[in-house]
C-alpha positions in Angstrom: 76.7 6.5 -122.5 79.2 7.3 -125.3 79.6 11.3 -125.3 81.3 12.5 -128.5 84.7 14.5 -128.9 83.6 18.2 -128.5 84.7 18.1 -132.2 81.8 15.4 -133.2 79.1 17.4 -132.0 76.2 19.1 -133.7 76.3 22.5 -134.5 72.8 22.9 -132.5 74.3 20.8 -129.5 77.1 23.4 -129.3 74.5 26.2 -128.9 72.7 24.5 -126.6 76.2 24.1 -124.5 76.6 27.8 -125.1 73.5 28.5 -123.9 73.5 27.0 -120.6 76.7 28.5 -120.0 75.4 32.1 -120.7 72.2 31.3 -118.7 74.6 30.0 -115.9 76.2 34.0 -116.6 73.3 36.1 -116.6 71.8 34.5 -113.8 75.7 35.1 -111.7 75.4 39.0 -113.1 72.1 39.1 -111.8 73.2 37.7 -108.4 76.0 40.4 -108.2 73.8 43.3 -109.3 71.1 42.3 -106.3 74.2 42.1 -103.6 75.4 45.8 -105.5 72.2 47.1 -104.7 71.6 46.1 -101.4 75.1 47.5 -100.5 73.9 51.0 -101.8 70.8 51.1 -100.4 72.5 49.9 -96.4 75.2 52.5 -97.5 72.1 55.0 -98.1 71.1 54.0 -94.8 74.1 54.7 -93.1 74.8 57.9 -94.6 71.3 59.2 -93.4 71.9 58.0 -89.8 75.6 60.0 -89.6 73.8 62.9 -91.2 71.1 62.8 -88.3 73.5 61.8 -85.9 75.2 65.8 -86.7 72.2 67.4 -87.7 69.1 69.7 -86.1 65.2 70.5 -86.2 62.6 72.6 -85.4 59.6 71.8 -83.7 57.0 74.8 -84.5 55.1 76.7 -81.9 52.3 74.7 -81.5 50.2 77.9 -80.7 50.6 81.6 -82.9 53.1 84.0 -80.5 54.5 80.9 -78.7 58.1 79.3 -79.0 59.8 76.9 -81.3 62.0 74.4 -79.8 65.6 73.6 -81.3 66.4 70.0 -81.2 69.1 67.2 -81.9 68.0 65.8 -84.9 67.6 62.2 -82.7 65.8 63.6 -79.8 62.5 61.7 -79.3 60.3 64.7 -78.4 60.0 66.0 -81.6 60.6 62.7 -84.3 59.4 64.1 -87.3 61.8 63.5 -90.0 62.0 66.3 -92.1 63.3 69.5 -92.4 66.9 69.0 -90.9 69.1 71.9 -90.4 73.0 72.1 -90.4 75.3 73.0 -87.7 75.2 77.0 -88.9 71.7 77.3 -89.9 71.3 75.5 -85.9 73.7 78.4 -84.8 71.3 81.2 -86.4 68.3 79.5 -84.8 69.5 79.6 -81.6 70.2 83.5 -81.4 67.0 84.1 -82.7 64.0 85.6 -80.5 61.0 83.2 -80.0 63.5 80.1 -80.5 64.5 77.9 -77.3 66.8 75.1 -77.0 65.3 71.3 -76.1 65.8 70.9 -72.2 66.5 67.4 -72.6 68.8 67.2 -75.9 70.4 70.4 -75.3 71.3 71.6 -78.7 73.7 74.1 -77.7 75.8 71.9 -76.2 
């Protein structure tokens, strides 16, 4: 099949070559944007696990009048995932009355 000089073709053939190119474009962007967004969101992922990985909690008395127990942020007796505390705040929490340290993470360490 004879294909004509680039110069020989129709003004709507052009834009249909255009087109295909910018379709073959988005559809690259769009394949860079999902590999951006899975990097943030493993990046996310990381940056909660070193934060945890440094980090503290508080298990409430289970009971009114008993004691809370201070633990490693990734000690599996208390696995709740909220309300982490920072090396400081841990400091304060140790010195205070009806606040123990996990026997098995050992916090203070």
């Amino acid at each position: 099949m004879y294909d004509p000089p680039p110069s020989e073709l129709s003004r709507l053939a052009k834009l249909r070559v255009v087109e295909e190119y910018q379709a073959h474009q988005l559809e690259r962007t769009r394949a860079v944007i999902r590999d951006l967004e899975a990097e943030q969101e493993r990046q996310r992922e990381r940056d909660k696990r070193r934060r945890i990985e440094v980090s503290w909690k508080l298990q409430p008395s289970p009971a009114d009048g008993g004691v809370a127990l201070l633990h490693r942020a990734n000690c599996g007796l208390y696995t709740r995932e909220m309300g982490y505390l920072d090396a400081m705040e841990a400091q304060i929490a140790m010195g205070e009355e009806g606040i123990e340290c996990c026997q098995v993470c050992r916090p203070q360490d």
